[in-house]
MARNUKOL-780412 format. One record per residue (C-alpha): residue number from 0; residue in three letters; y, x, z. Coordinates in pm, 1 decimal. Last residue first. Layout:
<recs>
k;r;yy;xx;zz
NUM;ALA;Y;X;Z
...
</recs>
This chain:
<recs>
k;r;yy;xx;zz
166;UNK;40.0;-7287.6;286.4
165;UNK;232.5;-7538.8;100.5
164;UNK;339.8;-7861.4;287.9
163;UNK;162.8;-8144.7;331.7
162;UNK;438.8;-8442.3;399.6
161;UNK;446.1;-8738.0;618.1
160;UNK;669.5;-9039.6;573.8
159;UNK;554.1;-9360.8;811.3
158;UNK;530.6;-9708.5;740.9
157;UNK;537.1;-9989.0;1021.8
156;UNK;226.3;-10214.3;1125.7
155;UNK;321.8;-10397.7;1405.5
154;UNK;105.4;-10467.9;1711.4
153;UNK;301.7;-10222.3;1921.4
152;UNK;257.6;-9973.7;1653.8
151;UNK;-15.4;-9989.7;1386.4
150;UNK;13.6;-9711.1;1098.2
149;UNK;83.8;-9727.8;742.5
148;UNK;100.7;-9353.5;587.2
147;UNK;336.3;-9267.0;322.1
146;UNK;242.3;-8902.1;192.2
145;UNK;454.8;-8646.2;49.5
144;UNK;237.1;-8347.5;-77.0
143;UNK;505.4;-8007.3;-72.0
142;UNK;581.7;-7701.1;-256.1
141;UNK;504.3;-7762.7;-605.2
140;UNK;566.4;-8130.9;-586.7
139;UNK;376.2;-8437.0;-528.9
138;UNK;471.4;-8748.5;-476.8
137;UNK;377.4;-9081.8;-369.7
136;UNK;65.1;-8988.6;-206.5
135;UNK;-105.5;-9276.2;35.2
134;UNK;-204.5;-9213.2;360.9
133;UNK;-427.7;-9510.9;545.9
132;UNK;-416.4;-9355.0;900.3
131;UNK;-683.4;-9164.6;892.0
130;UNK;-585.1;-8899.9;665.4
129;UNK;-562.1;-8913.0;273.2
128;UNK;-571.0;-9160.1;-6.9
127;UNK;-463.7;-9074.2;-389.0
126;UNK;-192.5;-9259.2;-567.0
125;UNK;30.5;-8954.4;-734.5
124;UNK;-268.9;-8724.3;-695.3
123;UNK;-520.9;-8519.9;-539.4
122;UNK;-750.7;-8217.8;-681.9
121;UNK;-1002.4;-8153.6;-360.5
120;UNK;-1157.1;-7828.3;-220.1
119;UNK;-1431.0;-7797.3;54.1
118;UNK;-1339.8;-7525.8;333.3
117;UNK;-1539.0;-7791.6;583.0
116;UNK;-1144.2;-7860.3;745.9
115;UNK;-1111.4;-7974.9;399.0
114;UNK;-840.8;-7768.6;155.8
113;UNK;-601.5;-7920.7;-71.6
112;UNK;-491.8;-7870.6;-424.2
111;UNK;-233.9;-8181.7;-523.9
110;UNK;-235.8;-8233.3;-898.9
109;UNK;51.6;-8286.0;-1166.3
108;UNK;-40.4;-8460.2;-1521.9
107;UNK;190.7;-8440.9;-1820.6
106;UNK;-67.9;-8234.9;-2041.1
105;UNK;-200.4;-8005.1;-1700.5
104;UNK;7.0;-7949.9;-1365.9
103;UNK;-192.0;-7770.0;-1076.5
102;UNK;-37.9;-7742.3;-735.6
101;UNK;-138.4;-7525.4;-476.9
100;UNK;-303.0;-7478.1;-131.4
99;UNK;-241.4;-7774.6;102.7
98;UNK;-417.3;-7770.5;395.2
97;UNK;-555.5;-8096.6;553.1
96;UNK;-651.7;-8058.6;921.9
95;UNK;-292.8;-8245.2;980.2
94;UNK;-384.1;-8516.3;755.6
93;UNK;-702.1;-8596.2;1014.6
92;UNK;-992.4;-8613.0;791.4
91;UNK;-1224.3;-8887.4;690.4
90;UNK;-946.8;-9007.4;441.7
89;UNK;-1013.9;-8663.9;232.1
88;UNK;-1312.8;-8827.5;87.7
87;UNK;-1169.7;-9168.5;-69.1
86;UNK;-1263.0;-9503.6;122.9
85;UNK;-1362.9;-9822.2;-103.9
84;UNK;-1075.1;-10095.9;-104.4
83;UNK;-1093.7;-10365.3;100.2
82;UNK;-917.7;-10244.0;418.8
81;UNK;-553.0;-10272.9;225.4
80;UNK;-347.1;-10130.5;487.2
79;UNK;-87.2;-10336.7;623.8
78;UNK;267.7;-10487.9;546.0
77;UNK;304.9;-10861.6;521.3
76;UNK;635.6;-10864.7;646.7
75;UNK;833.6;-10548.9;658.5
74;UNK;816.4;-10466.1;1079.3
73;UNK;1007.0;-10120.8;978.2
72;UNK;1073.6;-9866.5;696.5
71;UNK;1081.0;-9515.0;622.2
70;UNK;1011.6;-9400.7;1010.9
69;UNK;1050.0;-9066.9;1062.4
68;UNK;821.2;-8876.4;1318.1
67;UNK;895.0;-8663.2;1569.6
66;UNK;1019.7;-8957.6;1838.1
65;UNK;659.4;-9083.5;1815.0
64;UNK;633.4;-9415.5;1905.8
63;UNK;474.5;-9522.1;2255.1
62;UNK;150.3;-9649.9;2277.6
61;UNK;-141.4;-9755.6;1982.9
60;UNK;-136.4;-9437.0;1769.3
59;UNK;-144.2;-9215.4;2046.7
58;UNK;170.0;-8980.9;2129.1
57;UNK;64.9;-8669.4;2340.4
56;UNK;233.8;-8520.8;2621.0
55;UNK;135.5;-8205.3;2790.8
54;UNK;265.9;-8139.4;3171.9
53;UNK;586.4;-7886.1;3141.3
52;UNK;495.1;-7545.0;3322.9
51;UNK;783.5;-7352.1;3462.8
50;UNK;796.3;-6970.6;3409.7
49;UNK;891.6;-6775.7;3731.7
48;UNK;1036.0;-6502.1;3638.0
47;UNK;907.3;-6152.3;3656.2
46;UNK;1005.2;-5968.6;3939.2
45;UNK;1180.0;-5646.4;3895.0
44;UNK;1068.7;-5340.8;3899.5
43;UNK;1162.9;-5055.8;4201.8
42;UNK;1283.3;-4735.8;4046.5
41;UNK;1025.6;-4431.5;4101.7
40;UNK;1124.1;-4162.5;4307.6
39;UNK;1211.4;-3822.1;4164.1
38;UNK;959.8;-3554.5;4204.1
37;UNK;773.4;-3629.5;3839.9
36;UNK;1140.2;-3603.5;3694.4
35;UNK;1117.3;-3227.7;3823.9
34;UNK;776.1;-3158.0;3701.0
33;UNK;870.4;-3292.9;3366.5
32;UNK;1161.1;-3124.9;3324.1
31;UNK;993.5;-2801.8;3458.3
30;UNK;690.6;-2844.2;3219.5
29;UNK;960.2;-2915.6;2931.3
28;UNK;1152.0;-2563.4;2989.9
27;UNK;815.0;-2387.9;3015.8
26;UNK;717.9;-2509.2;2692.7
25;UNK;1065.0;-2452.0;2536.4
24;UNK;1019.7;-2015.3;2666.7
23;UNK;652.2;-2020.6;2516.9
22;UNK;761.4;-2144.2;2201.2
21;UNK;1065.4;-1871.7;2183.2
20;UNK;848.6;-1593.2;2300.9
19;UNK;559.0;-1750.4;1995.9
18;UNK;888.1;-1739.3;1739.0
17;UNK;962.8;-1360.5;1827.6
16;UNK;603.0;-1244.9;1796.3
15;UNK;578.9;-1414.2;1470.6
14;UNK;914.7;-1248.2;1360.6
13;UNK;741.6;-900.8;1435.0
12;UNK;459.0;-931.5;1234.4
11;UNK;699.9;-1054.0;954.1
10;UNK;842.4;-735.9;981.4
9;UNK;557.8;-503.9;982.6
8;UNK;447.3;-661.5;672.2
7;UNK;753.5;-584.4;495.7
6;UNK;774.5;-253.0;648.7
5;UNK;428.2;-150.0;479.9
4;UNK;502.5;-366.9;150.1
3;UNK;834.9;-158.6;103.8
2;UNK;600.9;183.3;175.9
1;UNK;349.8;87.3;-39.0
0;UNK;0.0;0.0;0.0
</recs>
């Protein structure tokens, strides 16, 4: 080797040393930080809040209305859910175990996409039944199924908006 390589190499050894003393020196500055923080007393926490429980409330079908819900319309006369006409699938199902999944429009024609709690797919439309209480679509849209649903209240039967919304 060369002279210039020699003294090259000789002072790179030499800058290692240097930067393991300086490594050394900012370990030993963080063990005494930490040792000294370590002799300091803890602060006392503070008490978590007391969180008050609210008693569940649910709204049957046959007690007290709903404040959630709209009503479209009210004590029409005549109005109630035509029990003669065969069930469709989807009415065994609660509408909100329904999941809507897409929309698929073909030659004029728009379809709802929804999902059974059993993972079983159905094509709904403009006119097709859902959910127990006698759900009818009147419109569909890419983001959202709206559904009238006729439901008995205090021995009325009143009409209720309900949507599916796009999950």
């Amino acid at each position: 080797m060369s002279k210039k390589a020699n003294l090259f190499s000789l002072g790179l050894i030499a800058c290692l040393m240097l930067l393991g003393c300086d490594r050394d020196k900012k370990n030993r500055e963080l063990q005494n930080f930490v040792a000294e923080t370590l002799k300091t007393p803890a602060q006392p926490i503070e008490p978590l809040p007391i969180i008050k429980t609210v008693d569940k409330f649910s709204y049957p079908n046959d007690a007290k209305r709903n404040p959630f819900a709209k009503v479209v319309e009210r004590n029409y006369k005549g109005l109630q859910p035509d029990t003669n006409r065969p069930k469709e699938p989807l009415e065994a199902y609660t509408l909100d175990s329904l999941k809507m999944v897409g929309v698929l429009t073909e030659q004029q024609k728009t379809w709802g996409i929804i999902v059974a709690p059993d993972n079983t797919v159905y094509r709904v439309r403009v006119g097709s039944y859902l959910g127990q209480n006698y759900g009818k679509v009147v419109a569909i849209n890419p983001n959202k199924i709206k559904i009238l649903e006729i439901v008995l209240q205090d021995n009325d039967w009143l009409e209720r908006e309900s949507f599916l919304v796009l999950k």
